[in-house]
BAVEXRO-203244 format. One record per atom (N, C-alpha, C, CB): residue number from 1; residue in three letters; atom name; z, x, y. Coordinates in pm, 1 decimal. Each point is the difference from the previous one (the first is absolute). Glycine has a CB too. Layout:
% BAVEXRO-203244
PT  resi  resn  name         z         x         y
PT   NUM   ALA    CA         Z         X         Y
...
% end
This chain:
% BAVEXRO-203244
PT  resi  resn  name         z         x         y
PT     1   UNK     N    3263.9    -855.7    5557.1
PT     1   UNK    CA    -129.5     -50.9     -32.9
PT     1   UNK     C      11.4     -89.0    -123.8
PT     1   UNK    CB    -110.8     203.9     101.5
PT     2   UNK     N      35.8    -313.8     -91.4
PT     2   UNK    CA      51.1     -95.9     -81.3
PT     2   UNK     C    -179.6     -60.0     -66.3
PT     2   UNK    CB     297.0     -66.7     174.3
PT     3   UNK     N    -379.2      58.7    -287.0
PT     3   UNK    CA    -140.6     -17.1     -10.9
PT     3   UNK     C      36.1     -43.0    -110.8
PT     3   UNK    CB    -143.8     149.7     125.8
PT     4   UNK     N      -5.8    -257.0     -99.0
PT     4   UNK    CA     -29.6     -67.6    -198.2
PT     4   UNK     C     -83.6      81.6     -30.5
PT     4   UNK    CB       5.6    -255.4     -18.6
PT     5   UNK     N      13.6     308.0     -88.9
PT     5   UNK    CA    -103.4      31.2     -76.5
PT     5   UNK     C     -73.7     -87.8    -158.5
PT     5   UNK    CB     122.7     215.5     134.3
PT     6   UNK     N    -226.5    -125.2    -216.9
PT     6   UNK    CA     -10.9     -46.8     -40.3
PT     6   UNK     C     -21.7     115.1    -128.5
PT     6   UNK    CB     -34.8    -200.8     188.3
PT     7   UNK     N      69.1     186.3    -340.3
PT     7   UNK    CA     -39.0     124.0     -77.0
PT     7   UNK     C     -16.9     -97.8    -155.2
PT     7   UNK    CB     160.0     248.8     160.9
PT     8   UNK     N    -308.5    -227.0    -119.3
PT     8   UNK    CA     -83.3     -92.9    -101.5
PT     8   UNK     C     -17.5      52.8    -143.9
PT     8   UNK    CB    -129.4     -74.5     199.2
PT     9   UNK     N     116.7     196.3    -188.7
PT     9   UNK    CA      16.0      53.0    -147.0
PT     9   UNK     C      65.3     135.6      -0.4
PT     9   UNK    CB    -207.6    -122.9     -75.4
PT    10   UNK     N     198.7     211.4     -57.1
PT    10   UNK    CA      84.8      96.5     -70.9
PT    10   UNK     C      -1.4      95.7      98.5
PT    10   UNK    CB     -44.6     -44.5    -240.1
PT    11   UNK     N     -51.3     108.0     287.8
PT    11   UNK    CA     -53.7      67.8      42.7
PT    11   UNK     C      30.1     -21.9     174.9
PT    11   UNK    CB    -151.4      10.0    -240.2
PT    12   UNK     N     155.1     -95.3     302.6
PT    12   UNK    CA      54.9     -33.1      98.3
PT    12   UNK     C     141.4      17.5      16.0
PT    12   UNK    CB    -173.6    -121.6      -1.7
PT    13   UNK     N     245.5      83.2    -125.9
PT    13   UNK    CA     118.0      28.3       8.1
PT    13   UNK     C      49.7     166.6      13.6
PT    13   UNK    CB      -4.0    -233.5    -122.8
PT    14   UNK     N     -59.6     332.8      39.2
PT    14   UNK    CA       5.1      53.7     -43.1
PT    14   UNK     C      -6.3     123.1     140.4
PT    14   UNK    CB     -62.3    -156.6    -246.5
PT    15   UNK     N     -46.9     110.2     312.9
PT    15   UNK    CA     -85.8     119.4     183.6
PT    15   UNK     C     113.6     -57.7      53.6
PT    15   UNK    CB    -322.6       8.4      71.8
PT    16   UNK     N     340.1    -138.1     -29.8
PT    16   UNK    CA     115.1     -28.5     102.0
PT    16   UNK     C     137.2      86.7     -54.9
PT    16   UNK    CB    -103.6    -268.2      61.7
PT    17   UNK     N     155.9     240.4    -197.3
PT    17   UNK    CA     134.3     101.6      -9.1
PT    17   UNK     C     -45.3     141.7      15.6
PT    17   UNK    CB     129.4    -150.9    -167.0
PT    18   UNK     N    -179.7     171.2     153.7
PT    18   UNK    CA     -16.8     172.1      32.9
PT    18   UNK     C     -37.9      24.3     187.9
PT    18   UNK    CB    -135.0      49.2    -306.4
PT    19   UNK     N     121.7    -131.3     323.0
PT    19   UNK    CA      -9.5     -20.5     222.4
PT    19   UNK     C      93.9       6.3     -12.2
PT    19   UNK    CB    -143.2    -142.4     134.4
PT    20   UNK     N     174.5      34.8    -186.3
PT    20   UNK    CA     176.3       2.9     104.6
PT    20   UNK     C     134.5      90.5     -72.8
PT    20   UNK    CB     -50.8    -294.5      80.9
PT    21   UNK     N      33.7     352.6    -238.7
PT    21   UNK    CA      38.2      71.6       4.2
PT    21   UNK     C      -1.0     155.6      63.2
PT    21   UNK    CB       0.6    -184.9    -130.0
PT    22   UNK     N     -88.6     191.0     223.0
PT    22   UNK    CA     -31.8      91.8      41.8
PT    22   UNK     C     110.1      27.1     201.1
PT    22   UNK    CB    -288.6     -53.7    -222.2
PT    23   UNK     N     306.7     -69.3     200.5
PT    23   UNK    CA      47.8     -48.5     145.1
PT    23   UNK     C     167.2      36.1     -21.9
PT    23   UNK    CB    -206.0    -230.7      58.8
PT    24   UNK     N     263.0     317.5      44.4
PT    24   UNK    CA     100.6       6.3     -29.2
PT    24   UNK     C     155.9     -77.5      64.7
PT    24   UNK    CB    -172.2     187.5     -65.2
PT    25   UNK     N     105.1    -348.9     118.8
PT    25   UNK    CA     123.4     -82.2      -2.2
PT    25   UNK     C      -8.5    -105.0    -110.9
PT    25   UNK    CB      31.5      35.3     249.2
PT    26   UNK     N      42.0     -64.7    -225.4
PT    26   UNK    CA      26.4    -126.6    -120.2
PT    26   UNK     C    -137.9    -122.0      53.4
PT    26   UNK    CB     352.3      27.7     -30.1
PT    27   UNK     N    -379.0     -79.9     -98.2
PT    27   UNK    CA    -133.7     -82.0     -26.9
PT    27   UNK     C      52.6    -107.0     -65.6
PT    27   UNK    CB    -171.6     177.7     -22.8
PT    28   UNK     N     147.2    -311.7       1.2
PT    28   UNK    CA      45.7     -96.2     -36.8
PT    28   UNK     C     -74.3    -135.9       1.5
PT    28   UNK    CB     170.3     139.1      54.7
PT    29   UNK     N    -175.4    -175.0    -169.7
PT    29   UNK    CA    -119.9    -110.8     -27.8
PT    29   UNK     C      81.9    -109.5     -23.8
PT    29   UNK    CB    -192.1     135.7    -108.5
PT    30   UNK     N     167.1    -257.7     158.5
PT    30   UNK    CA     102.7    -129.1       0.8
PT    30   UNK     C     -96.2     -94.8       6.7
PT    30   UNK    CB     211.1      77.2     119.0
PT    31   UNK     N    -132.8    -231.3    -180.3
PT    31   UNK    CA     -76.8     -96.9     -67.7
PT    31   UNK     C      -6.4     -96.3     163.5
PT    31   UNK    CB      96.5      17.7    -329.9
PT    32   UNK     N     -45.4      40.2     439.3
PT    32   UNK    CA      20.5     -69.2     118.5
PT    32   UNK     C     116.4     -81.6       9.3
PT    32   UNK    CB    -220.3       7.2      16.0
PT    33   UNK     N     300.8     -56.0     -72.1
PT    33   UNK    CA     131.9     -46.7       5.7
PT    33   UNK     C     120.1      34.7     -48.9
PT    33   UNK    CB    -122.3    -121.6      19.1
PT    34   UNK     N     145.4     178.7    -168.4
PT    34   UNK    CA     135.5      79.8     -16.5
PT    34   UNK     C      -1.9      80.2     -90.2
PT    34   UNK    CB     114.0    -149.7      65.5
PT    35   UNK     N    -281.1     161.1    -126.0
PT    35   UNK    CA      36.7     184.7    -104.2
PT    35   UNK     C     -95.8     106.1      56.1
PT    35   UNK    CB      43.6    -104.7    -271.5
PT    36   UNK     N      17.7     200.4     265.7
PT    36   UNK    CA     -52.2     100.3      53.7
PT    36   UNK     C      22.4     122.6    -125.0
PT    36   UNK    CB      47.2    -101.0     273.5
PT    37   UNK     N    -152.7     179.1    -270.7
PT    37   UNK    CA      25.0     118.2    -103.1
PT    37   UNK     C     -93.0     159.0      68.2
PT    37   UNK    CB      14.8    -223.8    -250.8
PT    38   UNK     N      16.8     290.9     188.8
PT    38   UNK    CA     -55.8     125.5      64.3
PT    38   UNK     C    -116.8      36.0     -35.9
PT    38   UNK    CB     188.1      71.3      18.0
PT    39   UNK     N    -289.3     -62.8      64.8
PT    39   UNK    CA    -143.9      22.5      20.3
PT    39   UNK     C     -48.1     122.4     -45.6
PT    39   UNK    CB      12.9    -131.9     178.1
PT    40   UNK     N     109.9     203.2    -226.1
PT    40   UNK    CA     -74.1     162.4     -46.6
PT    40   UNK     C      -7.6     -51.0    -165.0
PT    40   UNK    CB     139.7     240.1     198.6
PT    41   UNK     N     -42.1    -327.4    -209.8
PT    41   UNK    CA     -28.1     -46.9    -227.1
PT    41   UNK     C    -136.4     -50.5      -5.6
PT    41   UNK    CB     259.6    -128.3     -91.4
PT    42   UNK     N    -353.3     211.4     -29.8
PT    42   UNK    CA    -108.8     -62.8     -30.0
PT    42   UNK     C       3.4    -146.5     -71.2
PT    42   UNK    CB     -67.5     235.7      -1.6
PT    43   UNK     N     247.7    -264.4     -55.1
PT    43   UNK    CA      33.5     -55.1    -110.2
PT    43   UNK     C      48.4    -125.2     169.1
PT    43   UNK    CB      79.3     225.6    -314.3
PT    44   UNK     N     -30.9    -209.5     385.8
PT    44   UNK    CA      38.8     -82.7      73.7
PT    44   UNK     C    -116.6     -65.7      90.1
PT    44   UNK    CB     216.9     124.7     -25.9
PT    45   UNK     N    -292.4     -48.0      25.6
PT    45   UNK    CA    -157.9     -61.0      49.1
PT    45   UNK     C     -52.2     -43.1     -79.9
PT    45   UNK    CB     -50.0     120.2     129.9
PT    46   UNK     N     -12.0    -154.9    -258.3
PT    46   UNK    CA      -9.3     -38.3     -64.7
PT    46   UNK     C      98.4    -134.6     -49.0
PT    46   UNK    CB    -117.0     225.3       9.5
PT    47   UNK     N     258.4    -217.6     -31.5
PT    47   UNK    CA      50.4    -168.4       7.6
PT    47   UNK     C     -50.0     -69.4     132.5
PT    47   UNK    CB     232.5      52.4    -130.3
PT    48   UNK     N    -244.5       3.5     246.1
PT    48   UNK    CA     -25.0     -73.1      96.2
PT    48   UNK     C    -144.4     -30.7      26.1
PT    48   UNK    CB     202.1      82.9      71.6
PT    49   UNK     N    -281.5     -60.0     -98.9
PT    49   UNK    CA    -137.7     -46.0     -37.5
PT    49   UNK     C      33.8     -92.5    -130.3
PT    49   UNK    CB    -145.1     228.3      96.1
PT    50   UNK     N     198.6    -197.1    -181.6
PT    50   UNK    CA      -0.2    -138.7    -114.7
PT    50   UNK     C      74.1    -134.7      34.7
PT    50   UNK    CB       3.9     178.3    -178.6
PT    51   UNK     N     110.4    -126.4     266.3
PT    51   UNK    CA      93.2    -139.6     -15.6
PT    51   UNK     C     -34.1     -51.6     153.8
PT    51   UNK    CB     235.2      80.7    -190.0
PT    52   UNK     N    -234.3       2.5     322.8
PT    52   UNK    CA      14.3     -77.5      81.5
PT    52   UNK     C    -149.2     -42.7      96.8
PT    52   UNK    CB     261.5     100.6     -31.9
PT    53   UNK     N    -222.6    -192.7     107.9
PT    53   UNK    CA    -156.4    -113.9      20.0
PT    53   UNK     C     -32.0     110.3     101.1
PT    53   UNK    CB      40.4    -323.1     -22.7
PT    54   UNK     N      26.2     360.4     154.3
PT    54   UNK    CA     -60.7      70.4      86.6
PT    54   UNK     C     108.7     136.2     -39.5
PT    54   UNK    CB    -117.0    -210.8     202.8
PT    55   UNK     N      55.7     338.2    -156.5
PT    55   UNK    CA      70.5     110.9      22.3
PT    55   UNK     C      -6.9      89.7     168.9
PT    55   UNK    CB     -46.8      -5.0    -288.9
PT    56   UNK     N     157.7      19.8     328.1
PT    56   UNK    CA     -11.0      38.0     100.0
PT    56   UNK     C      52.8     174.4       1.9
PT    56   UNK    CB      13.6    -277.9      76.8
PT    57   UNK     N     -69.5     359.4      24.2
PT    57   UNK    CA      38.7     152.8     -31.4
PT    57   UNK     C      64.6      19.4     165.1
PT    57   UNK    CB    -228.2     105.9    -219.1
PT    58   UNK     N     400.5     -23.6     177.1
PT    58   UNK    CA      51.9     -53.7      93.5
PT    58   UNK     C      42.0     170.0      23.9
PT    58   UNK    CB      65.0    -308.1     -48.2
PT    59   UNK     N     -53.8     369.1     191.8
PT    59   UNK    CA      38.1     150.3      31.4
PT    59   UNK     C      46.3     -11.3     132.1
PT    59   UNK    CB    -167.5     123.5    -142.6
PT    60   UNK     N     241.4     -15.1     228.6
PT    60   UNK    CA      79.0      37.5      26.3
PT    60   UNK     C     -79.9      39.0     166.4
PT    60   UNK    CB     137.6      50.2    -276.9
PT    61   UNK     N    -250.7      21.9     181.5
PT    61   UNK    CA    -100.0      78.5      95.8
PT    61   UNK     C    -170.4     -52.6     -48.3
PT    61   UNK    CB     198.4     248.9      20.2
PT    62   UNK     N    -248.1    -257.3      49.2
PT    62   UNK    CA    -161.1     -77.3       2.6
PT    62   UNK     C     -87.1      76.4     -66.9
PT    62   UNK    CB      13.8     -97.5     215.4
PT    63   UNK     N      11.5      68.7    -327.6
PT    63   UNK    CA    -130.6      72.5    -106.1
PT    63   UNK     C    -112.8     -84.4     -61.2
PT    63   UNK    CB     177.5     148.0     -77.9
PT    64   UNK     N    -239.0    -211.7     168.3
PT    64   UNK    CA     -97.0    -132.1      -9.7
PT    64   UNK     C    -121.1     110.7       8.9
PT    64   UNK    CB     132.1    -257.6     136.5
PT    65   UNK     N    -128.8     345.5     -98.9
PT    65   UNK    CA    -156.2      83.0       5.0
PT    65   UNK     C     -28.4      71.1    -162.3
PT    65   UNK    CB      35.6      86.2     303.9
PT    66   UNK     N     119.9    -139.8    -365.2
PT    66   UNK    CA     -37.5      88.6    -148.8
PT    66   UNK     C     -43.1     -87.0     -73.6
PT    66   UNK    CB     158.4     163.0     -12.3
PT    67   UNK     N     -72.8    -315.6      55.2
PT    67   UNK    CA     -17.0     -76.9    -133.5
PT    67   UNK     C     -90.1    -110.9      87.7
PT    67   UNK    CB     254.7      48.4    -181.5
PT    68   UNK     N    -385.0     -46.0     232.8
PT    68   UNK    CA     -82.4     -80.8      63.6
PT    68   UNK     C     -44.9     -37.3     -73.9
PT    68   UNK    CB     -26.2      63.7     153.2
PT    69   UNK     N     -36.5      17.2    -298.5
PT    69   UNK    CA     -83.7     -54.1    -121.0
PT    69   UNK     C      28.9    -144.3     -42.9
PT    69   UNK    CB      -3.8     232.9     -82.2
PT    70   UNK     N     169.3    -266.7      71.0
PT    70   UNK    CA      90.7    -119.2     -28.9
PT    70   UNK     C      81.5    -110.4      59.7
PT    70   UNK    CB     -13.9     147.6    -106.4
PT    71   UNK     N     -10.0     -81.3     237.1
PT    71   UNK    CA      42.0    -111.0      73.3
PT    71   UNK     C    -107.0    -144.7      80.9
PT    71   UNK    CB     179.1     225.4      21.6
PT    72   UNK     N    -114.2    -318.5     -57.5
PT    72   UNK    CA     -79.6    -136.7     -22.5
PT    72   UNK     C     -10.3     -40.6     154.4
PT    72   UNK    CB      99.0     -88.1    -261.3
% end
């Protein structure tokens, strides 16, 4: 499963890492072309809301019913 999302503020950042830390495969947020970092860091969600233009939330297994709040 491959989705844009979108995590507009602190607090957004903050519900989405605790979803998907809750999920027990690997979670992974990428700028769509070559960085990717792990979706459970509040600290790695957070650079990726500051630095990159789109963010995409990328899994293994289809957890779009958790993170619907954010996906664009």
């Amino acid at each position: 499963m491959k989705v844009r999302i979108e995590l507009n503020t602190m607090t957004d950042v903050t519900d989405f890492v605790s979803i998907v830390s809750a999920c027990p495969e690997q979670v992974y947020l990428s700028d769509g072309k070559h960085q990717q970092i792990c979706a459970k860091s509040q600290l790695g969600a957070v650079l990726a809301k500051m630095e990159w233009d789109e963010i995409y939330c990328i899994s293994d297994k289809d957890i779009s019913g958790s993170i619907v709040k954010w996906i664009v």
